[in-house]
Backbone as CSV, one residue per row, in Angstrom:
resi,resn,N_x,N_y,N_z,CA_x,CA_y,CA_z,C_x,C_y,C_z
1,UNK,37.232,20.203,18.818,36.777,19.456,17.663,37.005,17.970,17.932
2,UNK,35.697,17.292,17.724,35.956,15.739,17.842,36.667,14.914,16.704
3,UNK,36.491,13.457,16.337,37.078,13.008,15.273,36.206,13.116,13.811
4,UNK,34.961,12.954,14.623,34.308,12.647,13.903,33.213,13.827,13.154
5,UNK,33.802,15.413,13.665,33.137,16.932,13.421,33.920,17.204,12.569
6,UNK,33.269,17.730,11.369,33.887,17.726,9.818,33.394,19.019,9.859
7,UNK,33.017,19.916,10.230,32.518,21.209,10.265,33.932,22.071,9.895
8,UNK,35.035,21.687,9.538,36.048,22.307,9.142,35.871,22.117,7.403
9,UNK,34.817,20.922,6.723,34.929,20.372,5.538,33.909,21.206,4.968
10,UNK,33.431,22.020,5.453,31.786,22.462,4.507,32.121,22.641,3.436
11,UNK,33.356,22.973,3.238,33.592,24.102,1.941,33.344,22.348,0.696
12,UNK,34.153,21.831,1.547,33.874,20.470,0.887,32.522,19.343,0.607
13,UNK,31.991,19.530,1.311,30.599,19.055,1.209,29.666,20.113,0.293
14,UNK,30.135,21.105,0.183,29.112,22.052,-0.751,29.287,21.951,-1.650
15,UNK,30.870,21.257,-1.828,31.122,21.418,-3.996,30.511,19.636,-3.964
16,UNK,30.712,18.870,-3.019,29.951,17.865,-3.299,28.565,17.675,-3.753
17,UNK,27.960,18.723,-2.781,26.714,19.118,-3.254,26.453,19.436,-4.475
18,UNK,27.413,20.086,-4.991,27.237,20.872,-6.854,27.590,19.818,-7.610
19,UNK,28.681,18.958,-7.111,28.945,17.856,-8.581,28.140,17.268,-8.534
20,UNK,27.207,16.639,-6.970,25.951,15.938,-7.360,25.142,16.267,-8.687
21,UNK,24.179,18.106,-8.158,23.653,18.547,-8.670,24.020,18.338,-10.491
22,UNK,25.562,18.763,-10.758,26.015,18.680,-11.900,25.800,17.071,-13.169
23,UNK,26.043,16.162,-11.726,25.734,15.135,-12.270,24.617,14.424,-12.789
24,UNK,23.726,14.604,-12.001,22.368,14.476,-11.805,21.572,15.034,-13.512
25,UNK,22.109,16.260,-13.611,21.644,17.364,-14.696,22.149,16.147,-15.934
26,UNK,23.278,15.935,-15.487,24.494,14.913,-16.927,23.677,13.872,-17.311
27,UNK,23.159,13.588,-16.568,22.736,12.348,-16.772,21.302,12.242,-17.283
28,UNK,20.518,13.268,-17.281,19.083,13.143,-17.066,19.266,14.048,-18.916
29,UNK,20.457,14.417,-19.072,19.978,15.259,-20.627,20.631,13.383,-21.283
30,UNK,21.508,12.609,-20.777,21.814,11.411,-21.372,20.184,10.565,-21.759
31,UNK,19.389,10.757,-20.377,18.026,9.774,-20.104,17.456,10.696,-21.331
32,UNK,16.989,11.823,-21.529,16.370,12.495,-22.428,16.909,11.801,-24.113
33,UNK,18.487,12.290,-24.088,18.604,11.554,-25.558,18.194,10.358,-25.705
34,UNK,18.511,9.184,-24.850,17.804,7.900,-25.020,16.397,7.958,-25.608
35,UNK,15.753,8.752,-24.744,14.186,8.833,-25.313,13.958,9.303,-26.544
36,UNK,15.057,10.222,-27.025,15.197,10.170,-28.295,15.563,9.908,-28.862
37,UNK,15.949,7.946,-28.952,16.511,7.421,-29.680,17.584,7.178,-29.863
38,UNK,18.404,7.997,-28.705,20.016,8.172,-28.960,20.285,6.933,-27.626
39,UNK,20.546,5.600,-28.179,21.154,4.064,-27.322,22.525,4.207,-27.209
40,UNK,23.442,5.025,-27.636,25.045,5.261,-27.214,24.255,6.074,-26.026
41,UNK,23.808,6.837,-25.554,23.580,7.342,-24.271,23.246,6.828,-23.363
42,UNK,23.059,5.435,-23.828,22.082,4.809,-22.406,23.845,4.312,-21.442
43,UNK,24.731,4.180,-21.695,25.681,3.155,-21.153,26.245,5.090,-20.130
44,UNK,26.631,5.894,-20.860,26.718,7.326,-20.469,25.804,7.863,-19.140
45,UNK,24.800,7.537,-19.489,23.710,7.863,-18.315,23.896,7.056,-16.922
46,UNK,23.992,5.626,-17.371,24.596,4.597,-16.497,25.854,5.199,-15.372
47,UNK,26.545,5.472,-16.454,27.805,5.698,-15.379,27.886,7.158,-14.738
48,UNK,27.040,7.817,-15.043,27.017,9.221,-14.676,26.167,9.033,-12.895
49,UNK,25.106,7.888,-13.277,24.527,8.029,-12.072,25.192,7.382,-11.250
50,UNK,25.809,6.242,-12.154,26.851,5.722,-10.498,27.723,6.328,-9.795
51,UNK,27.992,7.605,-10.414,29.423,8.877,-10.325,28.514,9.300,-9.450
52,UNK,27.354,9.848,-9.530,26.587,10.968,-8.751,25.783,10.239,-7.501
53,UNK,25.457,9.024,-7.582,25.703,8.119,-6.254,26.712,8.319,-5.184
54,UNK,27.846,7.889,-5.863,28.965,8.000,-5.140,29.271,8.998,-4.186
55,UNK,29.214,10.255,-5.077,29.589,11.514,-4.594,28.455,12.012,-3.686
56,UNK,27.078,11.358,-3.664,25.756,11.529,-2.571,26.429,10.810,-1.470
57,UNK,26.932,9.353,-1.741,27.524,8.856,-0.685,28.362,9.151,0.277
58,UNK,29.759,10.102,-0.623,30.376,10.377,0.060,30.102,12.125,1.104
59,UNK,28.864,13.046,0.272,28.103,13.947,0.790,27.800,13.421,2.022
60,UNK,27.067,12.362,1.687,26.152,12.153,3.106,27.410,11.488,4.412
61,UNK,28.153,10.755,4.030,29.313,10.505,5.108,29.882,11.928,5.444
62,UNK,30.100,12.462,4.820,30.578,14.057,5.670,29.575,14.681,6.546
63,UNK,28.445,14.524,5.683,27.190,15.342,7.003,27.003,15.183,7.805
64,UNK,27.438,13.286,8.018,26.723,12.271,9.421,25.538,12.048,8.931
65,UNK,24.901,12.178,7.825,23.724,11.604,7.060,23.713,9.781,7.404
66,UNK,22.662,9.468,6.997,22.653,7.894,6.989,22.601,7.844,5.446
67,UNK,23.244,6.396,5.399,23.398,6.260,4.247,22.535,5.355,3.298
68,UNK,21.365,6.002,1.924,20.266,5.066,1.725,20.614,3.875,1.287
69,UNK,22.040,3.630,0.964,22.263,3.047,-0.089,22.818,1.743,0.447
70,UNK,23.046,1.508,1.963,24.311,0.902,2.891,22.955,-0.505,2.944
């Protein structure tokens, strides 16, 4: 195993994968209430996607992904 072979982490990159997913979902029923009028959701939605950024970010550094965001 090199330094840089994370193939010991999958288990870890897969729940990354789900909080993405989880987040993603959080945020998009936040974007929905907005559209319905509900403006306390807009600041909620905000930070949900910067959470679910993050956690893409740190997904994709485990994979050896490039990163879109760099």
């Amino acid at each position: 195993m090199t330094d840089d072979d994370f193939s010991d982490l999958a288990d870890v990159v897969e729940s990354l994968v789900q909080a993405e997913d989880r987040l993603r979902d959080a945020a998009y029923e936040r974007l929905r209430a907005v559209a319905d009028g509900n403006e306390s959701a807009r600041g909620a939605e905000r930070r949900l996607e910067q959470a679910r950024r993050a956690v893409e970010r740190a997904r994709r550094a485990l994979a050896g992904e490039p990163d879109e965001f760099a």
